[in-house]
N, CA, C and O atoms as CSV, one atom per row, in Angstrom:
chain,resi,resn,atom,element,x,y,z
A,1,UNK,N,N,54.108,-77.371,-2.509
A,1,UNK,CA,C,52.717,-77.047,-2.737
A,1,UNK,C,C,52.221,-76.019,-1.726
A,1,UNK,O,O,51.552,-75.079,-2.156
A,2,UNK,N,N,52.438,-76.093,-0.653
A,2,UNK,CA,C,52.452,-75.394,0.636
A,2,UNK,C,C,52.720,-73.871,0.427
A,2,UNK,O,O,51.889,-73.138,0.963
A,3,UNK,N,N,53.639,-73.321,-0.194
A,3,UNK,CA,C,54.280,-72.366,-0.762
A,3,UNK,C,C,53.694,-71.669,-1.736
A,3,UNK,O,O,53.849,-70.456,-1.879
A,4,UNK,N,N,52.921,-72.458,-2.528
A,4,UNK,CA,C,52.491,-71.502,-3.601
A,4,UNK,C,C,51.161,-71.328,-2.974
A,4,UNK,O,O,50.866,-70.133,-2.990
A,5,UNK,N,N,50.253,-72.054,-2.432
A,5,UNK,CA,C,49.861,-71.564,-1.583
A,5,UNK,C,C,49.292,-70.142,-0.253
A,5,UNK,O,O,48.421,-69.395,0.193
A,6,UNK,N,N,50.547,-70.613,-0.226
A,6,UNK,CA,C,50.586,-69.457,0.580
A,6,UNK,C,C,51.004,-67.875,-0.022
A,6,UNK,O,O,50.606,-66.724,0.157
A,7,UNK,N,N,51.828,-68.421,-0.666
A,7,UNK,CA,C,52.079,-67.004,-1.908
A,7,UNK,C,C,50.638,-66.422,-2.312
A,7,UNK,O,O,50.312,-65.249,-2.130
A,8,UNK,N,N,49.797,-67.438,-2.903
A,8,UNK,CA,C,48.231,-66.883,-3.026
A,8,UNK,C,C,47.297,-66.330,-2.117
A,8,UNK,O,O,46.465,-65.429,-2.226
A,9,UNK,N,N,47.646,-67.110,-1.163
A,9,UNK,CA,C,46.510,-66.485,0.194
A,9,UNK,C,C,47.535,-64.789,0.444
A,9,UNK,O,O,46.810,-63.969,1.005
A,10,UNK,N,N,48.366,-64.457,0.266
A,10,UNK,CA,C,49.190,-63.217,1.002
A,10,UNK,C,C,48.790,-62.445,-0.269
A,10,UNK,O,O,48.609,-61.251,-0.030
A,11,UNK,N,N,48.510,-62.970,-2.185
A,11,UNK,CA,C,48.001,-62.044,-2.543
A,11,UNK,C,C,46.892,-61.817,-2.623
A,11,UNK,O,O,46.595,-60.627,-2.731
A,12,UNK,N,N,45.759,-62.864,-2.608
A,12,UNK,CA,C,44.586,-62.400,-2.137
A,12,UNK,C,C,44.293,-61.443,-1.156
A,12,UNK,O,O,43.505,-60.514,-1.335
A,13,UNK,N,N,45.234,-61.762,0.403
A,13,UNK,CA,C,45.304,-60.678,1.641
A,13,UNK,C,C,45.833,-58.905,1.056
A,13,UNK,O,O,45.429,-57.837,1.515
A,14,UNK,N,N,46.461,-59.043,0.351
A,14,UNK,CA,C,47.085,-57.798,-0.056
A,14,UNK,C,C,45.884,-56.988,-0.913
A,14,UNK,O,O,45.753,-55.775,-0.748
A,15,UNK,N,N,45.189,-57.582,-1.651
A,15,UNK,CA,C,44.162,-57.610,-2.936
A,15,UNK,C,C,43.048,-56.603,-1.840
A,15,UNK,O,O,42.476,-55.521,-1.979
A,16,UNK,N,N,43.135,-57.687,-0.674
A,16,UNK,CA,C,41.833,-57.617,-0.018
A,16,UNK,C,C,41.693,-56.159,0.611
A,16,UNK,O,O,40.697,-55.443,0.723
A,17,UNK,N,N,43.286,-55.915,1.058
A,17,UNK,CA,C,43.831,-54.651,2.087
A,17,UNK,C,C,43.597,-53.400,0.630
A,17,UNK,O,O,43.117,-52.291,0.862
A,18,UNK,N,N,43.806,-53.609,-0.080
A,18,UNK,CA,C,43.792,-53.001,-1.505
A,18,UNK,C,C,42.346,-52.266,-1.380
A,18,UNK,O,O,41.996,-51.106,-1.162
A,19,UNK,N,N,41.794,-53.271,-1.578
A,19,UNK,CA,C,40.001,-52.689,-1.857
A,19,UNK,C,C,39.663,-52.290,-0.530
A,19,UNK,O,O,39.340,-51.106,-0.445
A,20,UNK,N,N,39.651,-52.816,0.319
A,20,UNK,CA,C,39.388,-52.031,1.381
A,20,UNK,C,C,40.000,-49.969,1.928
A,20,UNK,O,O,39.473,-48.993,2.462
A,21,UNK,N,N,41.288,-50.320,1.365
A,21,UNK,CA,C,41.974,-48.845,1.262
A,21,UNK,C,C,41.214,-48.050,0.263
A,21,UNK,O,O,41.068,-46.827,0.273
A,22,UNK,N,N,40.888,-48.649,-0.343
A,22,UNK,CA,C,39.968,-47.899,-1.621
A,22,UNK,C,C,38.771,-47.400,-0.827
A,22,UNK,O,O,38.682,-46.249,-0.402
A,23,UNK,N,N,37.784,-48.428,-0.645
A,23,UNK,CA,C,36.463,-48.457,0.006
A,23,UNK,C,C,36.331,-46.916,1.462
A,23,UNK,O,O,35.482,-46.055,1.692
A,24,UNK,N,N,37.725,-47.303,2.118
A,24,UNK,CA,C,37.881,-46.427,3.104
A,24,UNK,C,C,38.027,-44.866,2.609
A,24,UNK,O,O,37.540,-43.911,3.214
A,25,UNK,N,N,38.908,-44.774,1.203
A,25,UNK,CA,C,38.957,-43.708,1.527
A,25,UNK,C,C,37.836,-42.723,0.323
A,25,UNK,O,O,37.847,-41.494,0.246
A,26,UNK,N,N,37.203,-43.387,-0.270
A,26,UNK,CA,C,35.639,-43.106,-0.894
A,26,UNK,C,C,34.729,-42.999,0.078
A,26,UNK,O,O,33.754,-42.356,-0.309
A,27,UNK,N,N,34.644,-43.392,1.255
A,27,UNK,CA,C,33.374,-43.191,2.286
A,27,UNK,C,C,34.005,-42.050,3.030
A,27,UNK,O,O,33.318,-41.164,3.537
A,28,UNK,N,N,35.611,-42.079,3.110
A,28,UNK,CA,C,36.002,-40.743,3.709
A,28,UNK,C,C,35.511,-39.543,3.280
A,28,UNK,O,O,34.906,-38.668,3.900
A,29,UNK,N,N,35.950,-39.641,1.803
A,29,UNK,CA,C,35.403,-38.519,0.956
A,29,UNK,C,C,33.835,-38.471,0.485
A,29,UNK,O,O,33.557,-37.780,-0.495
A,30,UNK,N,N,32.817,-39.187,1.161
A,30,UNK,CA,C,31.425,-38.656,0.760
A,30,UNK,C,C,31.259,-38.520,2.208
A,30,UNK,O,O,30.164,-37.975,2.347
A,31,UNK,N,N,31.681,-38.694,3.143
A,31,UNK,CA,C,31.722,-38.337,4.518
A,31,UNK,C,C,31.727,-36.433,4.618
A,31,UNK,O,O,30.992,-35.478,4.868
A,32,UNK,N,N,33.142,-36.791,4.216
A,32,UNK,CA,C,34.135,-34.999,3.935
A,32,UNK,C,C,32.353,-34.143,3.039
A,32,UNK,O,O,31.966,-32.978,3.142
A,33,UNK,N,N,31.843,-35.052,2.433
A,33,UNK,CA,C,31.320,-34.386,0.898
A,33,UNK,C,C,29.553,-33.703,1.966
A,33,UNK,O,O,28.881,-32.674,2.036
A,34,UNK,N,N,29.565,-34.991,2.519
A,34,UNK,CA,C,28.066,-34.513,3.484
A,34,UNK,C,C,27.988,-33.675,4.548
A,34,UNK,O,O,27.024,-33.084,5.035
A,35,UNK,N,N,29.444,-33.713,4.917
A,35,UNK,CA,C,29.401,-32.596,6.164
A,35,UNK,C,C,29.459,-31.419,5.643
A,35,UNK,O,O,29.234,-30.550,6.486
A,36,UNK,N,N,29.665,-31.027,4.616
A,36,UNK,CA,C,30.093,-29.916,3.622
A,36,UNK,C,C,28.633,-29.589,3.297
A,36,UNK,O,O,28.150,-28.457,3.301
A,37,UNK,N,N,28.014,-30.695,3.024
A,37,UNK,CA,C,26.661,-29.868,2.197
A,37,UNK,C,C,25.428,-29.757,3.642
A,37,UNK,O,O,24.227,-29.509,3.528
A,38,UNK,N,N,26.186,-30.027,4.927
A,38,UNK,CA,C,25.439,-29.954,5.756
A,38,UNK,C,C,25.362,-28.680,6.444
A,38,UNK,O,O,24.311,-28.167,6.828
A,39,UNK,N,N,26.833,-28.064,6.617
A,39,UNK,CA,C,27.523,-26.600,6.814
A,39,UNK,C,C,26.676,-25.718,6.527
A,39,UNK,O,O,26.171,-24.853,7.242
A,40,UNK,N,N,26.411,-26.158,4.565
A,40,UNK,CA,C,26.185,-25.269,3.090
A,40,UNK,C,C,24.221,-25.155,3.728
A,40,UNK,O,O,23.751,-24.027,3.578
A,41,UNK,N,N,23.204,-26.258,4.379
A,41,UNK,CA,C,22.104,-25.896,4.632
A,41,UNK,C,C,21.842,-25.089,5.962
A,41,UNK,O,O,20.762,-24.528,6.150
A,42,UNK,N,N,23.021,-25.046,7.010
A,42,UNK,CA,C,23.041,-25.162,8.059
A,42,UNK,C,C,22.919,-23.227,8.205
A,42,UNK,O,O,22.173,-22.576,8.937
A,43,UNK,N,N,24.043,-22.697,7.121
A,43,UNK,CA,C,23.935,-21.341,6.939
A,43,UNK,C,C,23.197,-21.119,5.956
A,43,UNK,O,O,23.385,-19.922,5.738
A,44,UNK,N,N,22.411,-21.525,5.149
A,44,UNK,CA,C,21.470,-21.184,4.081
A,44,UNK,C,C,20.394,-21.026,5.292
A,44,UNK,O,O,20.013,-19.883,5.544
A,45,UNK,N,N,19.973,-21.922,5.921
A,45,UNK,CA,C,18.955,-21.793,6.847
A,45,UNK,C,C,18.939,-20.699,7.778
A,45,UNK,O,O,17.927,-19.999,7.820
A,46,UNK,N,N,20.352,-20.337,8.869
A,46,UNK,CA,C,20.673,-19.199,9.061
A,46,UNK,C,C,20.219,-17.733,8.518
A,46,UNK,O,O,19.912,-16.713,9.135
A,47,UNK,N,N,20.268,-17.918,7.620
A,47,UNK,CA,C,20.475,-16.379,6.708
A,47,UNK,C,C,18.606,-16.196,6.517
A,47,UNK,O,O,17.909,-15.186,6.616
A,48,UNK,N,N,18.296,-17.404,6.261
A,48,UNK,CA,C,16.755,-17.085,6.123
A,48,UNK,C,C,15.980,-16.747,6.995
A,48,UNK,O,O,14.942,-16.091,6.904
A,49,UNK,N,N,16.689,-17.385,8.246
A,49,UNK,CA,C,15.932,-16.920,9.470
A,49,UNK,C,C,16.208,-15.581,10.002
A,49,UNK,O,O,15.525,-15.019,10.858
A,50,UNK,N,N,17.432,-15.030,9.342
A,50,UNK,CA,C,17.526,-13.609,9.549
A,50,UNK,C,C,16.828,-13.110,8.560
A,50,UNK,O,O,16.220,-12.198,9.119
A,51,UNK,N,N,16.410,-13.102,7.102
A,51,UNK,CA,C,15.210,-12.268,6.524
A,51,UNK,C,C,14.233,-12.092,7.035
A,51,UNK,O,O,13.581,-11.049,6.997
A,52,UNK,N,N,13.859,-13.481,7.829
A,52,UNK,CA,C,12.275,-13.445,8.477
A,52,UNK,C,C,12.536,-12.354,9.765
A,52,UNK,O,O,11.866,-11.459,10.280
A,53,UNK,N,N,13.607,-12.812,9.943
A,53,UNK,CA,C,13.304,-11.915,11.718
A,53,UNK,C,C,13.107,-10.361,11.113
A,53,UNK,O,O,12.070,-9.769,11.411
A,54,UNK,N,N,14.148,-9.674,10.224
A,54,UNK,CA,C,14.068,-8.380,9.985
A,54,UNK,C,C,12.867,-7.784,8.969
A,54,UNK,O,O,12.381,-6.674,8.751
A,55,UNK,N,N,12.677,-9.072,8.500
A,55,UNK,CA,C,11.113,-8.264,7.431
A,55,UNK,C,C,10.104,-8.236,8.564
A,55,UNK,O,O,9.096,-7.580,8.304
A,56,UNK,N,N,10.153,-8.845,9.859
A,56,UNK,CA,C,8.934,-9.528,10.654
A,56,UNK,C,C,8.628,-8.320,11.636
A,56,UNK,O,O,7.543,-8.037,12.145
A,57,UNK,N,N,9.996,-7.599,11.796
A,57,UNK,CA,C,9.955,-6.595,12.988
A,57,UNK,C,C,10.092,-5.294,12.198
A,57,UNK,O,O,10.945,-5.125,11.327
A,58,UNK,N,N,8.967,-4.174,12.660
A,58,UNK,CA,C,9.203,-2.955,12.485
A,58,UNK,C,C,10.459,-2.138,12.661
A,58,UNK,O,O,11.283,-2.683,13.395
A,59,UNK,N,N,10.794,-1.019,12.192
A,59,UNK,CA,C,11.647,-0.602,12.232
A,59,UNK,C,C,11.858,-0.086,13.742
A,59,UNK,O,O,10.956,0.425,14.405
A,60,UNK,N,N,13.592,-0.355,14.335
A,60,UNK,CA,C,13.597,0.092,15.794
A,60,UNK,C,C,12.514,-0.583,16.643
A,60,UNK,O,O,11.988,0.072,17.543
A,61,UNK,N,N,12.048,-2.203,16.351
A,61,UNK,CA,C,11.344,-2.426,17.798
A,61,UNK,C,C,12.053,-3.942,17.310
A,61,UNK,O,O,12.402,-4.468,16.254
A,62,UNK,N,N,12.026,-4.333,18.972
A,62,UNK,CA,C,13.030,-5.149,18.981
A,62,UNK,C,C,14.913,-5.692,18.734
A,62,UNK,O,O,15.520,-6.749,18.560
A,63,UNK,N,N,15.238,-4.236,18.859
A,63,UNK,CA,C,16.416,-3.980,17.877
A,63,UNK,C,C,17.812,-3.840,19.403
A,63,UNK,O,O,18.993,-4.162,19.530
A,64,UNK,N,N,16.487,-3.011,20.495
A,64,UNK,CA,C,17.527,-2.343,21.728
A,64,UNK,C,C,16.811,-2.799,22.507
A,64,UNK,O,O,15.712,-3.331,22.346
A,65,UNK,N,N,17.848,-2.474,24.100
A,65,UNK,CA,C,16.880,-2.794,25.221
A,65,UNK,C,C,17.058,-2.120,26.145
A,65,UNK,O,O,18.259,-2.237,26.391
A,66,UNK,N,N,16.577,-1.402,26.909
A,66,UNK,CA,C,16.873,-0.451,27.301
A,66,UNK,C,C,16.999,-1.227,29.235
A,66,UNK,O,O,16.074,-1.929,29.644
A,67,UNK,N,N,18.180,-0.937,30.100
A,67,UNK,CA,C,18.160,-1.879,30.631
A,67,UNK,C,C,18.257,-0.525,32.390
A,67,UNK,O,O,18.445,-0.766,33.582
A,68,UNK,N,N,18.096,0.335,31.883
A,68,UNK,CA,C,19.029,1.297,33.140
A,68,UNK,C,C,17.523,1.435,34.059
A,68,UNK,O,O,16.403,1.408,33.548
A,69,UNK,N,N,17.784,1.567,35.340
A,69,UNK,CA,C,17.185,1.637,36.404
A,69,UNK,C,C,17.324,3.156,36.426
A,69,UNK,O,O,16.856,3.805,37.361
């Protein structure tokens, strides 16, 4: 009795390691999926803040600096 038993508890344990391998590697991949769309705002935001800067500044001011003594 002992035996079958235990045969059950090792496939339940296996079952368990099962879904969990699953679970792990679905949070891997919306992990992988958010850092990606975080990149994707990170340079969208970038780029906008360069329209603003260059529509914001006249032409040739702010561009050089003139540094010589």
């Amino acid at each position: 009795m002992s035996s079958s038993v235990a045969i059950a508890s090792a496939a339940v344990a296996a079952n368990q390691a099962q879904v969990q391998m699953a679970l792990a590697a679905k949070f891997a991949k919306m992990n992988a999926n958010n850092a990606q769309s975080v990149v994707q705002l990170i340079e969208s935001a970038n780029a906008n803040l360069q329209n603003v800067v260059k529509s914001a500044t006249a032409p040739g001011v702010g561009t050089t600096l003139d540094i010589s003594v």
